[in-house]
Structure formats: structure tokens, C-alpha cells
C-alpha positions in Angstrom: 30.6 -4.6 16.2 28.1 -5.5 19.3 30.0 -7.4 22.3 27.4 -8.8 24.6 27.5 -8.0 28.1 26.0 -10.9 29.3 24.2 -14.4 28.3 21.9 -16.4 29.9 21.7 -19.8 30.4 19.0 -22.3 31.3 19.4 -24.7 34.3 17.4 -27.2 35.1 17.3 -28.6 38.8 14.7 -31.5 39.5 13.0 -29.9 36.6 12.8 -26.2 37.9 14.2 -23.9 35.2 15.7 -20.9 36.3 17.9 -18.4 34.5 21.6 -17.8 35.6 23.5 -14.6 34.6 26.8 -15.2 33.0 28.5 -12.0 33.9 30.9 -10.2 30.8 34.5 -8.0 31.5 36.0 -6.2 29.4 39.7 -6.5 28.8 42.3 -4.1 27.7 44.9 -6.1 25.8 48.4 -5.8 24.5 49.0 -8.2 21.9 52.4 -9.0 20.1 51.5 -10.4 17.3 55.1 -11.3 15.7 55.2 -7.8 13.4 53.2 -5.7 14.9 52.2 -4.8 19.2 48.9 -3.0 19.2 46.2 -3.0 22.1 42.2 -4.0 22.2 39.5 -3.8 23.6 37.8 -7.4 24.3 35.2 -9.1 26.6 35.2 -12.2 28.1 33.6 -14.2 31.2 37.2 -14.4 32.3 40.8 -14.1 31.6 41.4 -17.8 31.1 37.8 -17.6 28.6 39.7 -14.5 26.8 43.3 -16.6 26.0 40.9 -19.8 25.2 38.8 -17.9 22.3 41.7 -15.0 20.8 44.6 -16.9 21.6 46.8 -18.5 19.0 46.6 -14.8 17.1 50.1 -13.6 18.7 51.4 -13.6 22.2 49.3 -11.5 25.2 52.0 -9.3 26.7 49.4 -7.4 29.0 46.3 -8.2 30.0 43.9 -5.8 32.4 40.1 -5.8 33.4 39.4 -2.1 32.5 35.2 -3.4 33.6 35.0 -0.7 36.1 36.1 2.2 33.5 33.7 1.5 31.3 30.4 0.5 33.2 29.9 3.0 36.2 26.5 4.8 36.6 26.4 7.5 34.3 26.7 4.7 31.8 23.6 3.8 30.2 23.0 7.9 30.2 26.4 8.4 27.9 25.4 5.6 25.5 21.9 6.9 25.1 23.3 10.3 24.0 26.2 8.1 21.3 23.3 5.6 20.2 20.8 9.0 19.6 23.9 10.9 17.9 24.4 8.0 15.7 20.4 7.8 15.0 19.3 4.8 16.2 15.7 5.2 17.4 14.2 5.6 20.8 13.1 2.1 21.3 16.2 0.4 20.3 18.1 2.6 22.6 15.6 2.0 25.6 16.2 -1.7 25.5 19.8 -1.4 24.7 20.3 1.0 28.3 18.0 -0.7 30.1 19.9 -4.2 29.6 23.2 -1.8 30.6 21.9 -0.4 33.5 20.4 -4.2 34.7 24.1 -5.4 34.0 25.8 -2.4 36.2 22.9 -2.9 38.9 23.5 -6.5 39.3 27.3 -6.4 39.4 30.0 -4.7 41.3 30.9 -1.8 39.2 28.3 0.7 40.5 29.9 3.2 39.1 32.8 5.9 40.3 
């Protein structure tokens, strides 16, 4: 499964387009579904976006940004060496780290 990082939307100010960054976290969850308590991975703009689309599929017990963990500088280096393991081709793994290391440059999480 692919889980964007980020989307883009289009605004339009007295006709001037210009592209905002809608910035993606990534949430460690503990979810008691009513048999079973078991914990994922998800991302979200934001906790209240997260409870908005998975809710209603058990009760959130815990809920932690885990961003930081995940997206630090040696990053885009790590997946390169998954993506290449798993053999996906150069190309599709240039675009893929470069939109990573774009994501981590523009944010907070610069890494540890």
C-alpha cells in the first residue's frame, strides 16, 4: 500500500494560482476494535482528519505522531536501498526519494 506524504492543492487569489503544500503525519495507533486491540501505522493531515476518515472501525485508545521516527535525513537514503532490494527501477526510485527528501526539507523533521 502507498500512503502519500503530501497533496497539493490549487488556490486561486484574484486569479493568481499558486500551489499550497498540504503537509502528511504519520500516526501510530492503538485501536480496540470490540474483539481484538492491535496497533497501525496511518497518516493523516491531523489527528482530528485521522478519527474523521478511520473512525467508526473500533474505539482509538492511543493515538501518537511517530512523523519524526520515520522522516529524519537518512530517510530518502534507507528507502532507496528497500525500493532497490525490492527491484523497482532507478527512475521510479529517484522520483519517489526526491518527493521524500522535498517533504523532510520543507517540514520540521530534519532529521535526528
Amino acid at each position: 500500500m502507498v500512503v502519500p506524504i503530501g497533496m497539493v492543492r490549487n488556490t486561486g487569489i484574484n486569479g493568481i494560482k499558486e500551489r499550497k503544500v498540504t503537509v502528511m503525519k504519520l500516526y501510530e495507533c492503538i485501536v480496540d476494535d470490540g474483539r481484538n486491540v492491535f496497533k497501525a501505522l496511518t497518516a493523516a493531515k491531523n489527528k482530528k482528519e485521522l478519527l474523521n476518515v478511520y473512525g467508526g472501525n473500533g474505539t482509538f485508545e492511543k493515538i501518537t505522531d511517530i512523523t519524526k521516527e520515520y522522516f529524519t535525513s537518512e530517510s530518502p537514503e534507507l528507502l532507496n536501498e528497500h525500493l532497490e532490494k525490492m527491484g523497482w527501477g532507478e527512475g521510479e526510485r529517484k522520483i519517489i526519494c526526491a518527493l521524500l527528501e522535498e517533504h523532510i526539507t520543507r517540514n520540521t523533521y530534519k532529521g535526528k
